[in-house]
C-alpha positions in Angstrom: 0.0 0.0 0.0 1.2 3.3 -0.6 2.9 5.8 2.3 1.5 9.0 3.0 3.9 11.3 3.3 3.3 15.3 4.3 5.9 17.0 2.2 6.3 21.0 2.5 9.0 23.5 2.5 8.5 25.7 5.6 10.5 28.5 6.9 12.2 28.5 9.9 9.3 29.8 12.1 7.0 26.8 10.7 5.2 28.7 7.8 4.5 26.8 4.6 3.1 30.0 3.1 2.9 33.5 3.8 -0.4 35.9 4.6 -3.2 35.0 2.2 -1.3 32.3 1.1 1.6 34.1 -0.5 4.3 31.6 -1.7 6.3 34.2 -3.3 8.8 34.1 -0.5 10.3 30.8 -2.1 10.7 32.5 -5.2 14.6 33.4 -4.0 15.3 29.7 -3.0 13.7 27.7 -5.6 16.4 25.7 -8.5 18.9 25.3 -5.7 19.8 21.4 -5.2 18.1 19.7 -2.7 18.8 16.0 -2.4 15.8 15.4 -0.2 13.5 16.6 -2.5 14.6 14.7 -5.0 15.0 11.3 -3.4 11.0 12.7 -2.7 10.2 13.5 -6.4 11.8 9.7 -7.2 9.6 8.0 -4.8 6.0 10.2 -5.7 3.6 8.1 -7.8 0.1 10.7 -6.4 -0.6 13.8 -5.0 -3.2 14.3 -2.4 -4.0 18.3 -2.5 -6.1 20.6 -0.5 -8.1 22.3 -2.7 -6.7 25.8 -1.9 -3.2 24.2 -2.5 -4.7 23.5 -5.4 -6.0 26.8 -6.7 -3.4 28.5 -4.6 -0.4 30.8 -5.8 2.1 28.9 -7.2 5.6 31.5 -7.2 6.5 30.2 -10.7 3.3 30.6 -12.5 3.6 30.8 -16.2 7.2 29.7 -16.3 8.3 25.9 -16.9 8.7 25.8 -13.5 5.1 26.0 -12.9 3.2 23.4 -10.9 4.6 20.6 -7.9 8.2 20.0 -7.6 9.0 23.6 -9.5 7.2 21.5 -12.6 8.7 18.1 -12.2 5.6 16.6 -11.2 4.1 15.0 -14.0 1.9 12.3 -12.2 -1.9 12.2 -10.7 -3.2 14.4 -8.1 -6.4 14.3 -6.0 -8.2 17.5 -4.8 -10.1 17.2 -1.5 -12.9 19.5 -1.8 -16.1 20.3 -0.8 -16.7 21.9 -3.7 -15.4 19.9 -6.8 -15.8 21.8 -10.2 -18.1 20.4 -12.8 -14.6 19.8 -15.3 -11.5 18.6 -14.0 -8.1 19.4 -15.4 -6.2 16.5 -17.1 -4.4 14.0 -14.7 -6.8 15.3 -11.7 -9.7 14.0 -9.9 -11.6 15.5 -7.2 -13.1 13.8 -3.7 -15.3 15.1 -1.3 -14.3 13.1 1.7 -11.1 12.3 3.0 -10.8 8.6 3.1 -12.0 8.2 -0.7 -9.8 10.9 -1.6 -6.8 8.8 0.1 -7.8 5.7 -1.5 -8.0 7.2 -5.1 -4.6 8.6 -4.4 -3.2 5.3 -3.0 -4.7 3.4 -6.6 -3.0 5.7 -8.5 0.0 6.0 -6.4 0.5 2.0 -6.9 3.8 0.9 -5.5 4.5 4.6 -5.1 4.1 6.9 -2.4 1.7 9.6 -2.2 3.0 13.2 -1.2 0.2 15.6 0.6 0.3 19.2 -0.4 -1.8 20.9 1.9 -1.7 21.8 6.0 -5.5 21.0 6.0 -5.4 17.8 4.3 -1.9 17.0 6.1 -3.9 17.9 9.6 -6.6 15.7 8.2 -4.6 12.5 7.5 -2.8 12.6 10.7 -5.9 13.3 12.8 -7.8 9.7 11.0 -4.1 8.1 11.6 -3.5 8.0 7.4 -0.2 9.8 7.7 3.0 7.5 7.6 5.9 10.3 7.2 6.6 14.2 7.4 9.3 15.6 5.6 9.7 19.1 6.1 12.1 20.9 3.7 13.4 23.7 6.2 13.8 27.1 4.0 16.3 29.7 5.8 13.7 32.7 6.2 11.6 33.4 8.9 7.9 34.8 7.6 6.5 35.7 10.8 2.9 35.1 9.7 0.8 32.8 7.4 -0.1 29.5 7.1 1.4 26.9 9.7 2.9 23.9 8.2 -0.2 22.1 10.8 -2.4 24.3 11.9 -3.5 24.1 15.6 -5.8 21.5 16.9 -6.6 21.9 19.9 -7.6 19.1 22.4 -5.9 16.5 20.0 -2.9 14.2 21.4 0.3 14.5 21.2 2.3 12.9 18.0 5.2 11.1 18.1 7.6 11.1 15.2 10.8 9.5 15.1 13.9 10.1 12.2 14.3 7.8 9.5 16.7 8.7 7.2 20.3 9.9 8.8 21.1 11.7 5.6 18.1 13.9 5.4 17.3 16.1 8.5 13.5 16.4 9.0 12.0 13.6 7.1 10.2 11.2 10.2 7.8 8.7 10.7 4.6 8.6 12.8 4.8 6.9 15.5 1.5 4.7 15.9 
């Protein structure tokens, strides 16, 4: 079955975006090499995407860079969505509930993994006990404000991650 795996770059202060969802801010550190991401990119056979992840701002639209993984991606994605649009785009289906979102995304994933884009969906996974793995791609800036990479929850327990790969800081697995 296919890992779940909660993949975001964050600043410093734990912000995967900025106020109203800015993602400008990574404009500056995008093309540099970053091994993690692509031992990632390697492993990604679906995305599972919030819907505004989805019709979010993406800091290299209209260039070839444009879309997941700086344009890399070139795979499925499912949108979790209250409100699905009456087309899809090519190579994207929409759910409106979280565990047949996470099953379409596991089918499609195969033997792959599939990567969440999203704090909410991430949030969502992990509250159900879906997620397998974080990996947080730390981004030397502090934003101060905007989205957190999981946005509080109050009243729910305490998470236990432990490190799994010793040559990439910050990529764990849940505890269960």
């Amino acid at each position: 079955m296919a890992r779940l795996i909660y993949s975001a770059a964050s600043s410093l202060d734990g912000f995967i975006a900025g106020p109203g969802g800015d993602m400008g801010w990574l404009t500056e550190f995008a093309g540099r090499p970053n091994p993690a991401a692509d031992r990632l990119l390697a492993s990604v056979g679906a995305l599972l995407v919030g819907r505004r992840t989805h019709d979010g701002d993406d800091p290299n639209r209209g260039t070839d860079a444009e879309g997941a993984f700086g344009g890399q991606y070139d795979g499925p994605a499912v949108v979790l969505t209250h409100r699905p649009p009456p087309v899809a785009s090519p190579g994207v289906r929409f759910a409106t509930d979280l565990h047949s979102a996470v099953a379409t995304a596991r089918e499609l994933a195969g033997d792959r993994s599939v990567t969440i884009l999203g704090a909410d969906v991430a949030a969502q996974c992990l509250d159900a006990g879906l997620l397998d793995e974080v990996l947080v791609l730390v981004v030397p800036v502090l934003l101060g404000d905007g989205t957190p990479m999981f946005p509080r929850r109050p009243g729910t327990p305490q998470v236990r991650l432990e490190s799994i790969a010793d040559d990439t800081p910050h990529w764990y697995r849940v505890v269960r």
